[in-house]
N, C-alpha and C positions, 0 to 999 in steps of 0.2 A: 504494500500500500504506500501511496504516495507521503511524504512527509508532509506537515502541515504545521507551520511553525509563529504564521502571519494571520492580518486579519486581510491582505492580497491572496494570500494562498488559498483560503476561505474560496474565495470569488472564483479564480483559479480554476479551482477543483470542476465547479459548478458549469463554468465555461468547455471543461473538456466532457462532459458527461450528458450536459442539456441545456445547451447555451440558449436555445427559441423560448424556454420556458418563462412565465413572467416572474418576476423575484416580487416586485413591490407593484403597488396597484393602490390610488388613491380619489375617495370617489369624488367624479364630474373632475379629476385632473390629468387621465392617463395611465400607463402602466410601463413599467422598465424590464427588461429581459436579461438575463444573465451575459449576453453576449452584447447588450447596448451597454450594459452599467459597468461592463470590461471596457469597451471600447471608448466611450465618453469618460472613462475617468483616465483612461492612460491619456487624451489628449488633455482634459484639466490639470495633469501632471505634469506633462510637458510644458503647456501655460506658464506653472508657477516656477519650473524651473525658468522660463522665461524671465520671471519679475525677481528672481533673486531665492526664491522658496530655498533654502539647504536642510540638511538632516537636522532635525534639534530644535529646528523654529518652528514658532509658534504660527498659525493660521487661522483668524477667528471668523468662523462660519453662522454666519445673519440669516436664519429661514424662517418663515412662517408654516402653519401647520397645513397650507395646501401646495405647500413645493417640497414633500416628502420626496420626490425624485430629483432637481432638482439638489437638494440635500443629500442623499445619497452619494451622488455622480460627485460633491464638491469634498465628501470626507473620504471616499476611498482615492481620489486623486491625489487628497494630501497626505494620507499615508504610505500608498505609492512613491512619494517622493523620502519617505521615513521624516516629514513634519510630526509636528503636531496640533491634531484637529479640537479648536475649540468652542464646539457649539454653542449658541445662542439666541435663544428663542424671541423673535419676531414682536413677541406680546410683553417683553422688558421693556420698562422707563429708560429714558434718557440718560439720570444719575443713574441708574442700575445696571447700564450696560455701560459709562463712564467707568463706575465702579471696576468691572469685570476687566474693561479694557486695559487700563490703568495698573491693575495687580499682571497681569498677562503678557503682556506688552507684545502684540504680536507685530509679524514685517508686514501682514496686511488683511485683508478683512474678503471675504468673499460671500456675493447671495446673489439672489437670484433675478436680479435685472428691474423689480417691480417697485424700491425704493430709494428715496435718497438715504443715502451715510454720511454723517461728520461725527466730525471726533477721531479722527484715525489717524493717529502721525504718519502710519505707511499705505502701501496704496490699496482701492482698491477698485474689485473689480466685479462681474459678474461671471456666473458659469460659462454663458452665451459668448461672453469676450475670450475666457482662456481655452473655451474648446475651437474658435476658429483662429487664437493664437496657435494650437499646438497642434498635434500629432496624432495618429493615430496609432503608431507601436506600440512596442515595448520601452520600459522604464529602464531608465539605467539603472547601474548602483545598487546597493543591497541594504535588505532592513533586518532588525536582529531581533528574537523574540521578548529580549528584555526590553528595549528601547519602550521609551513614552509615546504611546499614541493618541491619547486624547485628555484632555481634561476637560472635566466637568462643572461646573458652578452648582451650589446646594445649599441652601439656608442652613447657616450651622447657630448653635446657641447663644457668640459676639457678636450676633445682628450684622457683621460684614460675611458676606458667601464666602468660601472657601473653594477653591478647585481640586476637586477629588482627581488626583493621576494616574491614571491603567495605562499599564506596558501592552505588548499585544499580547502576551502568555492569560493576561488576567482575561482577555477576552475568547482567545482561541483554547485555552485546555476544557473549561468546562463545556464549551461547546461539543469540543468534540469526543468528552466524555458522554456526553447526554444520554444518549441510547443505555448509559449502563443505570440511571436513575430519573427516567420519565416516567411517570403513572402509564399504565400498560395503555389503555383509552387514548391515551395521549399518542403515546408511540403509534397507534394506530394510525393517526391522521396524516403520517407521510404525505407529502406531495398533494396534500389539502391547505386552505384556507385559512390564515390566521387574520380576525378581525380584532380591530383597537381602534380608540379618539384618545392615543398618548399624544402630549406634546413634543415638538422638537426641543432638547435642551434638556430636558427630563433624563432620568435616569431609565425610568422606564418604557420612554422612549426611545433610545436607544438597545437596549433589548428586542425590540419590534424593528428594528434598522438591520442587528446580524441574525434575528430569526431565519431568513431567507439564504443564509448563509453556512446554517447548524446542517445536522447531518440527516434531520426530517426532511429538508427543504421546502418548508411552506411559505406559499408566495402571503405575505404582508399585505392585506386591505385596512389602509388607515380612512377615518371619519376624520374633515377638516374640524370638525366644530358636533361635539356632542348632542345630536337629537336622538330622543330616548324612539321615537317612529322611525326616523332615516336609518337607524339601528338595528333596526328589527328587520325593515325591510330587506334590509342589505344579508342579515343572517339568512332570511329563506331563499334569498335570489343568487345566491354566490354558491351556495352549498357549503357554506362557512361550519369547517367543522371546531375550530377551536375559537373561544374568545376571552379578551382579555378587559375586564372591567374593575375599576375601582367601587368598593362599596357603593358610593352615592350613586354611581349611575343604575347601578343593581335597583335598589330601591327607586328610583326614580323609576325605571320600565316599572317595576311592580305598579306601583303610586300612579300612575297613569294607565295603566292596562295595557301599555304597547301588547306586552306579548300576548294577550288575546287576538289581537287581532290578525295575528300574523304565526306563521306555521317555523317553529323554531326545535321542531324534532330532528333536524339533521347535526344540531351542534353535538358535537361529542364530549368536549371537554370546555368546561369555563373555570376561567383564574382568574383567583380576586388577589387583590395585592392593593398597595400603597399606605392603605389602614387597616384594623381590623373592621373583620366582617361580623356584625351582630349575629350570635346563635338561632336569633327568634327568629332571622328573616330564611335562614334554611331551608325551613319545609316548603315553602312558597316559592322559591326558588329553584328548588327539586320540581316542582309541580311545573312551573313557567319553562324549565329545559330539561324535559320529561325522560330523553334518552339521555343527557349528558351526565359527565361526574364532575363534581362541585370541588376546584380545589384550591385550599387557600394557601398562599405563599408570604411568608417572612423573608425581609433582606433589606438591606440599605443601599444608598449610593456609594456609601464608603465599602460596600463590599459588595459587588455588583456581581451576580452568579453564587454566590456563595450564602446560603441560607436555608431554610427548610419549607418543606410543606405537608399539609394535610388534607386527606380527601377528607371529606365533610362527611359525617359518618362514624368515619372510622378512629376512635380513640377520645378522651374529656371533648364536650363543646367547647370551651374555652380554650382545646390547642391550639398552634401555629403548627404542629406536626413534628415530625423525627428529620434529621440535616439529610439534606438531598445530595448525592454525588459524594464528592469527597469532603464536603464540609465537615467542621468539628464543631460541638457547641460548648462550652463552659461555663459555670454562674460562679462567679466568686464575688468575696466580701469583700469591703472596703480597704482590706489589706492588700486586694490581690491574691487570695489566696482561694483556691477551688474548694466550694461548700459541699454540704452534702443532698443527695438527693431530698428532693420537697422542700428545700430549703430556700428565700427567694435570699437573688445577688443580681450583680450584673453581668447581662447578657454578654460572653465573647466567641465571637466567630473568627475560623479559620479556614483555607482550603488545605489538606494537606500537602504538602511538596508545593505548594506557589504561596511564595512571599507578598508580604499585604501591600496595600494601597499605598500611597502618601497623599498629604496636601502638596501644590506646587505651591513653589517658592516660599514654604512656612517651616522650617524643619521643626520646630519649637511645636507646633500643632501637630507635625508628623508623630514627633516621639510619644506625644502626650497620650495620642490615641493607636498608632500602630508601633509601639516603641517595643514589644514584646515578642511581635509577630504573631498576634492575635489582634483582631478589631476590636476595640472596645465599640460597645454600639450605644451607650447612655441610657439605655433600656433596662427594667430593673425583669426578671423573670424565675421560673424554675423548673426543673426538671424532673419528672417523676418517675421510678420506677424502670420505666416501659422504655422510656427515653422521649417521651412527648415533654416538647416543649411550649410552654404554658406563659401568653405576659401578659404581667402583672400592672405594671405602668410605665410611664413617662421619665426617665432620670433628665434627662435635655428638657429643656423650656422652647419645648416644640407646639404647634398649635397643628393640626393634623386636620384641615377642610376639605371637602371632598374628594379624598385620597393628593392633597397637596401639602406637603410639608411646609409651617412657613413660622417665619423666625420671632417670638413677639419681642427679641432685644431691638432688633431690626425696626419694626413697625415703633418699639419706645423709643429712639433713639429720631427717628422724625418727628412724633410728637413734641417732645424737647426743644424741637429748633422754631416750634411755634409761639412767640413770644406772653402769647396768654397763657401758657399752659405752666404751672411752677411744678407739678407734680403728675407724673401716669404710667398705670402699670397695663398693662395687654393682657389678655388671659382668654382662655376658650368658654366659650359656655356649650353646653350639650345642646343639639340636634339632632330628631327623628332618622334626617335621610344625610345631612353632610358630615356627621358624625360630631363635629363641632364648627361655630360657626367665632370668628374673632370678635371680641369686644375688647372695649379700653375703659378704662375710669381714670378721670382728670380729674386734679384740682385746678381752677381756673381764679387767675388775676381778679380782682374787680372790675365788670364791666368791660374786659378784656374782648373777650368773644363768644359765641354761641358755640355750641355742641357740633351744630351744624358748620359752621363755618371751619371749625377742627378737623372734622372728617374730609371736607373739601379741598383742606391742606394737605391731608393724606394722602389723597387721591391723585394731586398731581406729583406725589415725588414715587407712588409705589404704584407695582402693577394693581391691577385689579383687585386681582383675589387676595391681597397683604393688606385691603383696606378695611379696617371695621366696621361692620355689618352695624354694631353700637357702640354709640361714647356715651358715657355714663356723667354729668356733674358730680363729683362726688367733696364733700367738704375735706375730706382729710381719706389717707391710703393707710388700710389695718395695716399692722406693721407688728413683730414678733419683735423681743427685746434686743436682739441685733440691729435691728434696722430692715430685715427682708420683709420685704410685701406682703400680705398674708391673702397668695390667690384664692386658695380653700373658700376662704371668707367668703371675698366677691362672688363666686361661683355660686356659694348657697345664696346667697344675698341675694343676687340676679338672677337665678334660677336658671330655664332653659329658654331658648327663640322658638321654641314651634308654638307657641297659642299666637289664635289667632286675633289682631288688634280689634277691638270692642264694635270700629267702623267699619272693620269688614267682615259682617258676616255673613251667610247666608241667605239670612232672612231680608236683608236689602235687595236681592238678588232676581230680575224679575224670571219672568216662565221661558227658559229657553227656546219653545215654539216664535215666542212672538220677541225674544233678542236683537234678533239682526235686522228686524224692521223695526226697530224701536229710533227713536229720534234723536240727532246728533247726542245732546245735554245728555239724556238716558245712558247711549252707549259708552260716553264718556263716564257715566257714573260709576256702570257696570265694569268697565276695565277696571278704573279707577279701584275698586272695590278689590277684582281678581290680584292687581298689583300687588294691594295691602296684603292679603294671604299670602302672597307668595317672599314677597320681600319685608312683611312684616313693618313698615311704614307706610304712610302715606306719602304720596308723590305731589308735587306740586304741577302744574298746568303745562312747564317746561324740563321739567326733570326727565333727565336723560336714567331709563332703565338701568342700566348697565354702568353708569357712575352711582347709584345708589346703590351697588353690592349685587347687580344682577351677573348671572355670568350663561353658559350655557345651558347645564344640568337645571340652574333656574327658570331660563327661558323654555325648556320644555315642558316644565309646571307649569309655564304662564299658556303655553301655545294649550296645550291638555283641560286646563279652566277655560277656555276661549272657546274649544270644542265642544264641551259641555255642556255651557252658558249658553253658545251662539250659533252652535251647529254648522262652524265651518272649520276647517284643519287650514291653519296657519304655519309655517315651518320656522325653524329657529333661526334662518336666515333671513328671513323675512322680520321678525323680529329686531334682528339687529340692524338690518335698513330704516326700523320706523322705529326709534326708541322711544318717543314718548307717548302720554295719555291718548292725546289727539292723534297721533300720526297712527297709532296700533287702532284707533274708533272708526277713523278713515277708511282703513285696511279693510277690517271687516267688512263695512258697508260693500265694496269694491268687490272682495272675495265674494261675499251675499250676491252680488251682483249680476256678477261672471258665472253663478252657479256652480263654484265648484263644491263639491260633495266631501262629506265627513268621513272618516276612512270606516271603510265595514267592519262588520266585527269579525269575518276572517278571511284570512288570503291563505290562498295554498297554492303557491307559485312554483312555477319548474325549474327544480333547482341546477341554476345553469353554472358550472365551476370554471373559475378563472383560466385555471391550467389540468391537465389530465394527471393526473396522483404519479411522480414518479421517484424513485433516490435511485444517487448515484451507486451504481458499482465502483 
């Protein structure tokens, strides 16, 4: 058998075996074949040899979530060249990808032709330009399986992101161990369909980027933009046997009915990851992916492949599962030292025979958490018995929203730079479906500023999803005799966001029959209304959806109310065209109008597959 040392070699392989087949496939963007994503990334190599690109440099890669091809073709060209590729997702603030730029220092920046960039001391460029710069051979020069292939950005607990660093070993041995620790179900799916809506720049995103390149070879259909309907449809029309969803969206299809309507018996295997998955929502789960096995996966960015899982079932509700592949797990005490089974500690994972991650450019953070040769992961858990591993909580002051990690030193430390604010701690409060949603409690100046106006500061220095959902006035921050916050408190305090605010409720709500003929004012009322449930304020006349804490997972709640109410199906892109009260009251009528129809309540569609099931010999 051929050696396989690269994450090129990867590619490689796939190109001498079944180069026509699609690798990646992203819907209403296209699809890339194993012998286009060869050919297009050896000329983006040649490119950046052009501009100067050498082994060891940095290359920062700009995509948004509908140039997953695009993205592809620009990270296997700069590994090719033995760079290194460092992503960066499309939907980052200005300071936040300063931030990034700044700690990274690349020689130049590359995306996909559809934006402006500044901020770049070196050049740059798009795909479009380096592939009719370069070539279309072979690559010179040679890459070595220890060398740095990518770095990652990740909310870590000092509120500044950290760059997670993988060599190419971290990413090609567990790949191509796979086959000896895939759930059987899984391993079945060869040369099948893997669905996801991961981000680029994500950790688990990337996992969905060398999927197509492991030794299954399932071609990667990514969702630009999370619709809980576009989702469904896509499972029964692709013959999508595996999918990969974070909790909230899970609940979300439940929470709206997608999967009634639509015939999603062909999935074999669903994987939940980013958070944990609620035990109560299992059986309804099982029910919604009636043939599939339910399975949940533990792991971080800081150790990417390396972690465990459990089929849902099998062993305590409350595991994470037994270490997959070669992983190690260990719980030790505060000394460091390995406790005893049922005992809780912190969580350390290892692969065996491959050395751990680092942060770039932090050796001080490197040793802190990989200084052992185990990952410390800030997670506190324990092991029982059997070897199920079981967690328990939070060690990091992570806020974990709809399968997004996000940092709340980070979101306090912009707080701070707002001159009203003298005092604010961030903390999660629990939610039904996003598992927790961000709040803040300030003390605020005299006459300084509103709540509102805070949040509004937030909102232009952080992305989206880092902005609190609520800010709290609060006269003074409980505080334990050191001086630490006492989040506990506010949590009880605050309780949880899913009731629903007193103005929107039902009973305002008129008879869905006669909705969409109802009169401007009316319609407006009636959004108005579905808004509040969903985002739990009220919006004002020009308030922008999606600047008050909406994102996509919510905007299918809101399209799913709209259905309901008004008997017409709305998509989440459409959505994001009309953000406000008015402009979504509009839609309706329009949709009403047009006669288009509410989706049945079932489709059984012919499941047509991207590519025909093949692995390589």
């Amino acid at each position: 058998m051929e050696s396989i040392h690269t994450v090129p070699d990867l590619l490689r392989r796939w190109v001498r075996t079944d180069p026509d087949r699609v690798a990646l496939a992203v819907d209403g963007g296209g699809t890339l074949t194993y012998r286009g994503w060869e050919e297009r990334s050896n000329a983006v190599a040649h490119g950046l040899l052009g501009r100067g690109l050498r082994p060891g440099d940095a290359a920062a890669l700009l995509f948004d979530n509908r140039e997953w091809i695009e993205y592809a073709v620009a990270y296997l060209g700069v590994l090719k060249v033995g760079g290194i590729a460092v992503p960066l997702s499309g939907r980052m603030t200005e300071p936040e990808l300063a931030l990034a730029l700044d700690h990274c220092t690349p020689v130049g920046l590359v995306h996909a032709g559809r934006r402006t960039v500044s901020g770049v001391s070196g050049w740059v460029a798009s795909v479009a330009d380096l592939v009719d710069d370069g070539v279309l051979g072979p690559v010179p020069g040679s890459v070595r399986p220890g060398d740095i292939c990518e770095v990652l950005y990740t909310s870590g607990t000092t509120g500044r992101p950290k760059g997670v660093a993988s060599t190419h070993q971290h990413s090609v041995r567990p790949l191509v161990e796979a086959p000896h620790w895939y759930p059987e179900r899984w391993a079945a799916s060869a040369g099948r369909t893997y669905l996801h809506a991961n981000s680029i720049g994500s950790a688990a995103g990337q996992l969905r980027l060398l999927e197509p390149l492991g030794p299954l070879g399932m071609t990667t259909l990514a969702l630009p933009v999370f619709d809980a309907e576009r989702f469904c449809t896509l499972l029964a029309e692709h013959r999508v046997a595996v999918v990969q969803l974070v909790p909230t969206m899970a609940l979300t299809i439940l929470d709206i009915g997608a999967h009634e309507r639509h015939d999603l018996s062909g999935v074999q295997t669903v994987v939940f990851g980013c958070a944990p998955l609620p035990a109560s929502a299992v059986p309804d789960l099982a029910r919604a992916f009636p043939a599939a096995t339910l399975v949940n996966m533990y792991e971080l960015s800081e150790a990417r492949h390396v972690g465990t899982y459990a089929v849902c079932g099998d062993g305590p509700n409350a595991a994470v599962g037994r270490p997959r592949g070669a992983t190690e797990v260990r719980i030790t005490g505060s000394d460091g030292r390995e406790v005893s089974r049922g005992e809780i500690g912190e969580i350390r994972l290892r692969w065996a025979g491959l050395g751990p991650h680092s942060y770039y450019r932090d050796p001080s953070a490197t040793d802190a958490v990989f200084g052992d040769g185990w990952t410390r992961t800030g997670d506190a858990g324990r092991l029982d018995e059997h070897g199920h591993l079981t967690l328990v909580d939070r060690l990091k002051d992570v806020i974990i929203s709809a399968g997004q990690s996000i940092s709340s030193v980070e979101i306090e430390d912009v707080l701070f730079q707002h001159p009203a604010v003298s005092e604010a701690v961030v903390f999660g409060l629990p939610h039904r479906i996003h598992g927790e949603e961000v709040a803040a409690a300030v003390v605020l100046n005299d006459g300084g500023a509103t709540v509102e106006q805070v949040r509004a500061f937030v909102a232009d220095r952080l992305s989206r999803h880092k902005v609190p959902r609520l800010v709290f006035a609060v006269e003074a921050i409980p505080r334990n005799r050191n001086g630490k916050p006492l989040k506990r408190e506010l949590r009880d305090r605050f309780g949880s966001v899913d009731a629903t605010p007193t103005d929107a409720t039902t009973d305002e709500l008129p008879d869905r029959s006669s909705s969409a003929k109802a009169s401007e004012p009316d319609r407006e009322r009636v959004v108005r209304a579905l808004w509040s449930q969903v985002l739990g304020t009220e919006p004002g006349p020009n308030d922008n959806f999606f600047d008050l804490g909406g994102d996509s997972v919510r905007a299918s709640q809101l399209a799913a109310r709209i259905c309901d109410e008004f008997g017409v199906r709305l998509t989440v892109g459409e959505l994001f065209e009309h953000p406000t009260v008015g402009a979504v009251a509009d839609l309706i009528s329009d949709v009403a109008r047009a006669g288009r129809p509410a989706p049945p309540p079932i489709r059984r569609l012919p499941r047509v597959p991207l590519t025909q099931p093949r692995s390589p010999s």
